[in-house]
C-alpha positions in Angstrom: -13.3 -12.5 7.5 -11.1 -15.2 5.7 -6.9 -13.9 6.1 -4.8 -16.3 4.4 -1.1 -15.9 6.6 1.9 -17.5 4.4 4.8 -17.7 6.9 7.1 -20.7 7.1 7.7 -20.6 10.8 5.5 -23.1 12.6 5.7 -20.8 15.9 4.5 -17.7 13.7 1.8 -19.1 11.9 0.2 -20.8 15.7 0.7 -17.2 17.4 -0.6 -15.3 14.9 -3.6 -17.5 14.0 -4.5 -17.3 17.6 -4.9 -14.1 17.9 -6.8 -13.7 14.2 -9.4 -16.6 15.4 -9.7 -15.2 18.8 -10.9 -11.3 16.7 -13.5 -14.1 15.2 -11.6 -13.8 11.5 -11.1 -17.7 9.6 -7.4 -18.2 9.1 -6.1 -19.7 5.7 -2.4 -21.0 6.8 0.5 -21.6 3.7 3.6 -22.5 4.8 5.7 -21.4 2.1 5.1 -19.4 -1.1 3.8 -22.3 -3.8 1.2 -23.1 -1.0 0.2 -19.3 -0.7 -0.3 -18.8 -4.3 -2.4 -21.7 -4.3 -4.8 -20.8 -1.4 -5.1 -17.4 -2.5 -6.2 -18.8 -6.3 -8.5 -21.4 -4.6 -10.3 -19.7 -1.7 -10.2 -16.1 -2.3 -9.1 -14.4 0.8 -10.7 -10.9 2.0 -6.7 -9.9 3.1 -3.1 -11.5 2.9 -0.5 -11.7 5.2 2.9 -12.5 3.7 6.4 -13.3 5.4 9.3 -12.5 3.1 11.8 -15.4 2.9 9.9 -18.5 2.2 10.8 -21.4 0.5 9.2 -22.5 -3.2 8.6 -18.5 -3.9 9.1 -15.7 -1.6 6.8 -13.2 -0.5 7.6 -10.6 -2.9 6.7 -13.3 -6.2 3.6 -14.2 -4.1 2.3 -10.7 -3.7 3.4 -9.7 -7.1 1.3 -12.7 -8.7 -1.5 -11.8 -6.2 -1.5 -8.2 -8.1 -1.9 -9.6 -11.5 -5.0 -11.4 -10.4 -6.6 -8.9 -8.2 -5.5 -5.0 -7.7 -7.9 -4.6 -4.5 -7.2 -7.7 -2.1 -5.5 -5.8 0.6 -2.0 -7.4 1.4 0.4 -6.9 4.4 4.0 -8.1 4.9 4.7 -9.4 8.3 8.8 -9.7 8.0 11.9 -9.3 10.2 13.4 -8.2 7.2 13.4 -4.3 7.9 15.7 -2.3 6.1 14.3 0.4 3.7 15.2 -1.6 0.5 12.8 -4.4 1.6 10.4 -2.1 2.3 10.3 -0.1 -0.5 10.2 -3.1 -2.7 6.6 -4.4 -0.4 4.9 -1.4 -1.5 6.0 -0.8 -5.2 4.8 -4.4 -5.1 1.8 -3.1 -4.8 1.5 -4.0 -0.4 -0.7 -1.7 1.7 1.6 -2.2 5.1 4.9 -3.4 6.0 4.8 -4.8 9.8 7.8 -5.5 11.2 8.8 -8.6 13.3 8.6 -8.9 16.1 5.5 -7.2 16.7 2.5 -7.0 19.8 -1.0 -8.6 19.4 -2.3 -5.0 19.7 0.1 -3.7 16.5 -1.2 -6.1 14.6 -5.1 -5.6 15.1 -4.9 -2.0 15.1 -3.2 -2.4 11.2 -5.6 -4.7 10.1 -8.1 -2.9 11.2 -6.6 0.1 9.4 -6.2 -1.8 6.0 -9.5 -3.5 6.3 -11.1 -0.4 6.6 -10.2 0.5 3.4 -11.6 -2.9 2.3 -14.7 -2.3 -0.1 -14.2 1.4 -0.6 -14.0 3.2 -3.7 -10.2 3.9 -5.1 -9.9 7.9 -3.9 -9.9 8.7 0.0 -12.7 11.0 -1.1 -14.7 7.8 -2.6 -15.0 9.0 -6.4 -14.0 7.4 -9.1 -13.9 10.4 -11.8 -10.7 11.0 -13.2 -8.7 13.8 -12.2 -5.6 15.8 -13.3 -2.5 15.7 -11.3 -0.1 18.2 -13.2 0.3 17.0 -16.9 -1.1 13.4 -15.8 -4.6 12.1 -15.5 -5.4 9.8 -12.9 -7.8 6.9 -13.7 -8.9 5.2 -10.2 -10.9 2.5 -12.2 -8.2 1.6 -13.9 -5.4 2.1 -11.7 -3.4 4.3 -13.9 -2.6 8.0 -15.1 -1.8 8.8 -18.4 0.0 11.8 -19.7 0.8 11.5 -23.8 2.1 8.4 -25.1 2.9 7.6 -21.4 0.6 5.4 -19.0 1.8 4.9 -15.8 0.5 1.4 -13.4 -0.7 3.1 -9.7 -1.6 2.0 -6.3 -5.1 2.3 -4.7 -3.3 4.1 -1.7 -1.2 5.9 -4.4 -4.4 7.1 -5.9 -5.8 8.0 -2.8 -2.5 10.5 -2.0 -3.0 11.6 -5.6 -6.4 12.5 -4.8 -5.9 14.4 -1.6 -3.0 16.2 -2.9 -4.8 17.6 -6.1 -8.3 18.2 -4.0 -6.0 20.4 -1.7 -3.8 22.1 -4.4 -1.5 24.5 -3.6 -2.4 23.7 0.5 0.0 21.7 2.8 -1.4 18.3 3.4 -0.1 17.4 6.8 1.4 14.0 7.6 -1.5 13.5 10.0 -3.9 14.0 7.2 -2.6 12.0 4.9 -2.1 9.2 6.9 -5.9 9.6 9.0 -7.3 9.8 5.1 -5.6 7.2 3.1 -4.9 4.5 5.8 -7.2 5.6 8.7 -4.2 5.2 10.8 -4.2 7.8 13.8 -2.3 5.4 15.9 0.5 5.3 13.9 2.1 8.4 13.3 5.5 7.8 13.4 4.8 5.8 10.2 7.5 5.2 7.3 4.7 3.8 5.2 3.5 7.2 4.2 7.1 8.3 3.3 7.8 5.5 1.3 4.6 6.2 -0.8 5.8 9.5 -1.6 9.0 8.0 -2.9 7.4 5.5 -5.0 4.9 8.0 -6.5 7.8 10.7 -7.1 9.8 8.1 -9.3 6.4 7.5 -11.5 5.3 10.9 -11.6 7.8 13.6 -11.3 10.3 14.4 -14.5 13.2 14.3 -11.9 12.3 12.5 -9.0 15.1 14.6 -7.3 13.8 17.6 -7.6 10.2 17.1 -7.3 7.7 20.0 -8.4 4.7 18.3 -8.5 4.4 16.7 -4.8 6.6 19.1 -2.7 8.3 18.5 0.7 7.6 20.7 3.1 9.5 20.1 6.1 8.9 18.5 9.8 4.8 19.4 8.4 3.3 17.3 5.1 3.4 18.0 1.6 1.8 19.7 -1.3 0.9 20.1 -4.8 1.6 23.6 -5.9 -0.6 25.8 -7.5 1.5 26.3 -10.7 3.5 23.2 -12.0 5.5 22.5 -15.7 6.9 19.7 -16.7 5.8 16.4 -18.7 5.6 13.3 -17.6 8.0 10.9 -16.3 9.9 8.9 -19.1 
């Protein structure tokens, strides 16, 4: 498995390398973002590790120009930058995970091994790639967009995957614990913000008024859900 890491920390890039080559994965090291954007072009890596705040480009212009070239490439931000801005930002980026520094050897294998697991797979959790309706959209996993009138909307392939779930299941809570064991594989993580921050992200694309939500409801301390009856148009 080729990982290219981009982190501008010497200390970073030699601990974390060790403990990719020692898993038997072949480490691409950037040292700031011009060389990451480079690397990725040239050698093609099968998953990215980015730090934030890098000289030449940070990690968010990195994985942003990584998403214009290739939707599918998973991509991970490895950051001591933690506060929900930043990692809101990763994922409407178009990130998988947001990992925290500092983190343990074992943190960091189990969510690679989550995001690599999704490596290969078709767009949905449920591995089709048919469209579907979500409320007045429909969802185009090949393309990686809904459309819904005039309006087409630029989506995730976790963000499909939620879609997916939620509309298989309509009108049935979706716990947290299913979500998370479908779309990530990640039943050692359940305190996870990552699922949360999804939900956000799809809300402000989906829903008329993000604020009050009535296509992907809240319920409480449990999951969510996509009612049985739903209005509205899409999002403007």
């Amino acid at each position: 498995m080729k990982i290219l890491f981009a982190d501008d920390d010497p200390l970073t890039r030699d601990a974390v390398r060790a403990i990719l080559e020692a898993e038997g994965h072949q480490v691409i090291e950037a040292s700031d973002g011009i060389q990451a954007d480079e690397r990725f072009s040239k050698l093609r890596p099968d998953l990215v590790l980015l730090d934030i705040m890098m000289p030449g480009a940070s990690g968010y212009e990195v994985c942003r120009r990584i998403r214009r070239i290739d939707s599918k490439v998973p991509v991970m931000f490895l950051s001591a930058k933690s506060e929900e801005i930043d990692v809101v930002l990763g994922l409407e980026l178009g990130a998988d995970d947001f990992l925290r520094k500092p983190f343990g050897k074992h943190e960091l294998l189990a969510r690679i091994r989550a995001v690599l697991r999704r490596r290969g797979q078709p767009a949905t959790a449920q591995g089709s790639d048919a469209d579907f309706r979500f409320g007045p959209w429909t969802v185009h996993p090949k393309r990686l967009a809904a459309s819904g009138g005039d309006v087409e909307i630029a989506l995730t392939v976790r963000e499909i995957a939620i879609l997916h779930l939620l509309a298989h299941r309509r009108g049935e809570l979706v716990t947290r614990d299913e979500l998370l064991n479908s779309c990530w594989d990640m039943e050692y993580y359940p305190e996870s913000r990552t699922l949360d921050q999804h939900i956000l992200n799809l809300r402000k694309k989906v829903e008329a008024d993000p604020a009050r939500p009535a296509l992907i409801e809240t319920i409480r301390g449990s999951g969510y859900r996509h009612p049985d009856e739903n209005g509205g148009s899409p999002a403007d």
